[in-house]
C-alpha positions, -999 to +999 in steps of 0.1 A: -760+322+281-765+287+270-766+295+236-739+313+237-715+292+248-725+269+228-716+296+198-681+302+211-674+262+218-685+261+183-660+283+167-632+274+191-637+235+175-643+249+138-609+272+146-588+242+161-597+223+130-587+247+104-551+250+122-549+206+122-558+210+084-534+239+078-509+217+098-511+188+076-532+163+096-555+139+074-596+144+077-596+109+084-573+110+111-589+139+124-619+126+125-609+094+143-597+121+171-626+142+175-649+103+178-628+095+205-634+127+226-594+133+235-595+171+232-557+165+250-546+148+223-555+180+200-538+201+222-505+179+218-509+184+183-511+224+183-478+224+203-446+228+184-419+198+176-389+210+185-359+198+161-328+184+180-295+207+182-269+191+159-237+191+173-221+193+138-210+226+122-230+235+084-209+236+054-205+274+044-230+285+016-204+300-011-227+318-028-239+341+009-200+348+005-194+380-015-158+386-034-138+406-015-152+396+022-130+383+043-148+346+046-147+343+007-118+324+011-107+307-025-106+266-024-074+250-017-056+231-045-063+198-054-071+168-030-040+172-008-038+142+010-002+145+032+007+177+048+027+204+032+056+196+053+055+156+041+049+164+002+083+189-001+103+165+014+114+151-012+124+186-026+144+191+009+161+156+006+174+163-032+189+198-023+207+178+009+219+153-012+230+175-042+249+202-012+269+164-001+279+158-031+293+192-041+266+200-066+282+175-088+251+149-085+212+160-087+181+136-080+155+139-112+135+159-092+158+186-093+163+187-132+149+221-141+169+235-115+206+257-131+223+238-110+214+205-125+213+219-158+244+240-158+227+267-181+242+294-157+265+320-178+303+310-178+319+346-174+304+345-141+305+313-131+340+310-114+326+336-092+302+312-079+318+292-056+285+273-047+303+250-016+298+291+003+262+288+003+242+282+027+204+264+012+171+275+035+141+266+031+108+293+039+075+288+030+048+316+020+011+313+006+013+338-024-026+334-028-040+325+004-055+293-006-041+274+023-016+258+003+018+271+013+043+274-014+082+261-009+114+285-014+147+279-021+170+303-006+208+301-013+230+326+014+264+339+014+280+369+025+267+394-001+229+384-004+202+359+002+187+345-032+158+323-038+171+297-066+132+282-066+100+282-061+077+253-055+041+248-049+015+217-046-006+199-077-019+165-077-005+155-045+027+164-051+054+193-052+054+214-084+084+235-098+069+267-101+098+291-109+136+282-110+169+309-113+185+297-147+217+315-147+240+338-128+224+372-143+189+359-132+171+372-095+138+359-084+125+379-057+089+377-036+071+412-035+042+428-022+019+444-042+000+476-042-029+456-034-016+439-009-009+407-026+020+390-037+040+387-073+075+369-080+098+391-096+122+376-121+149+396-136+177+389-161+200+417-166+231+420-186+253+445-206+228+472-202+201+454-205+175+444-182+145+425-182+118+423-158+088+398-151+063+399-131+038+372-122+014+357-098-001+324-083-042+328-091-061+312-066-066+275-070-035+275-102-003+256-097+010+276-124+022+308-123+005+338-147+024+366-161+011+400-149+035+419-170+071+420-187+090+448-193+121+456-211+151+484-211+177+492-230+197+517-207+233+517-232+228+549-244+215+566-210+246+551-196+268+574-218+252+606-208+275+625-188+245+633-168+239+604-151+278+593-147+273+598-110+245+581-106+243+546-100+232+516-124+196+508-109+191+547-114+208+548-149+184+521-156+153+545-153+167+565-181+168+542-209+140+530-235+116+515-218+091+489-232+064+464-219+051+434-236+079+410-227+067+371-224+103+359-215+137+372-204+151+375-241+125+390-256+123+403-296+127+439-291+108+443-325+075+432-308+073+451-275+056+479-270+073+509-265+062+528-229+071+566-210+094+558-180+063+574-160+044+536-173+073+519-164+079+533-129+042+528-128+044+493-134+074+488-111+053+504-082+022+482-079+045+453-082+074+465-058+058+481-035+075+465-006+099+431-006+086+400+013+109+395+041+105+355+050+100+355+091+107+318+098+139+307+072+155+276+079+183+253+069+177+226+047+190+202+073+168+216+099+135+205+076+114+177+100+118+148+094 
């Protein structure tokens, strides 16, 4: 019996030294333990440190995040120091001053706009009595990147119409997209997809042009998705669509894509079916963005 436990004390040592060693504990030091006969101080050893809780969150891993989950959230623009609401301002308190002054005077900050440039077309022009709008201000985040863009919205009695579109870069607000004359409409729609795409259109003397574009995650600029272009003169003098009205006549006429801007050289688009076209429309149109929370300019917080 003796012997025996002397076999199994044995092993039970050899066995609590091979976990010290797999542990990380020095020979020397181990030795210095086992001299000094505290087999409770080798029992505090076996026992597990337990780490203290942090209170603080972890930064997300981006690469566990996989495209198309909803945590894979894209980065926001730029180091934005001041609020959204502090960095338009300025935007706000240009429009203000140029509605006080009858649109006759227009901060720098305002330059691309057509109302500080005057590039809007002058057959229509007296029809703009500009002292009947109304300015709003909504904001939207085309590319949920946490980053709200700024629009412009004029109002009278026929329509609402977003004159511009602004978004954040460097600090500081960025003209993104700006009406340039009377014949012009920039409108916000939902995509197929379920995303969003500013629509700019210049139409004129049967002829319309269409843009369509987007605000990439993480971009202050805007890309262009596609352009298209139709000439609808000649469908408008077939007796078979006289009833009809123009947006349908429209569908009707030569239709081509390829368009980079809203006065494009016929002689390098490509011609396309008005099945392409109306295909094109659809992902881009497939609903408009109806802005829940617009405001007057002179409501904007001061």
């Amino acid at each position: 019996m003796i012997k025996t436990a002397g076999k199994k004390l044995c092993i039970l040592v050899l066995a609590v030294i091979l976990v010290l060693l797999a542990a990380g504990c020095g020979v020397s030091a181990l030795m210095d333990m086992m001299r000094s006969g505290a087999p409770d101080q080798l029992a505090e050893q076996q026992q597990p440190t337990m780490p203290e809780r942090s209170t603080q969150k972890p930064e997300p891993d981006a690469r566990k995040q996989q495209p198309g989950t909803p945590s894979a959230k894209p980065p926001a623009q730029g180091p934005v120091t001041g609020t959204p609401q502090e960095i338009y301002k300025p935007i706000i308190d240009a429009y203000i001053e140029a509605q006080s002054s009858g649109f006759e005077s227009f901060d720098p900050i305002l330059g691309d706009t057509f109302l500080a440039t005057g590039n809007y077309s002058f057959d229509v022009s007296e029809d703009m009595e500009f002292s009947e709008f109304t300015l709003f201000y909504a904001f939207h985040d085309m590319n949920e990147d946490r980053v709200p863009e700024l629009f412009i919205i004029a109002s009278d009695l026929y329509t609402d119409s977003i004159w511009g579109v602004y978004t954040i870069a460097g600090n500081a607000p960025r003209s993104l997209l700006q009406q340039a004359s009377a014949h012009e409409v920039i409108d916000l729609n939902l995509t197929e997809d379920g995303g969003s795409a500013l629509v700019h259109e210049w139409s004129h003397m049967g002829e319309v042009t269409t843009l369509f574009y987007t605000l990439q995650a993480g971009k202050d600029r805007l890309t262009l998705e596609e352009g298209l272009y139709t000439d609808w003169n000649e469908a408008a003098q077939n007796e078979e669509y006289w009833d009809l009205e123009n947006s349908e006549i429209v569908k009707y006429g030569d239709h081509y894509k390829g368009a980079s801007g809203l006065y494009p050289d016929t002689g390098e688009l490509i011609p396309i079916s008005m099945d392409e076209w109306e295909t094109v429309w659809a992902h881009y149109s497939a609903g408009v963005f109806i802005f829940p929370d617009m405001r007057t300019i002179s409501d904007y917080p001061s």
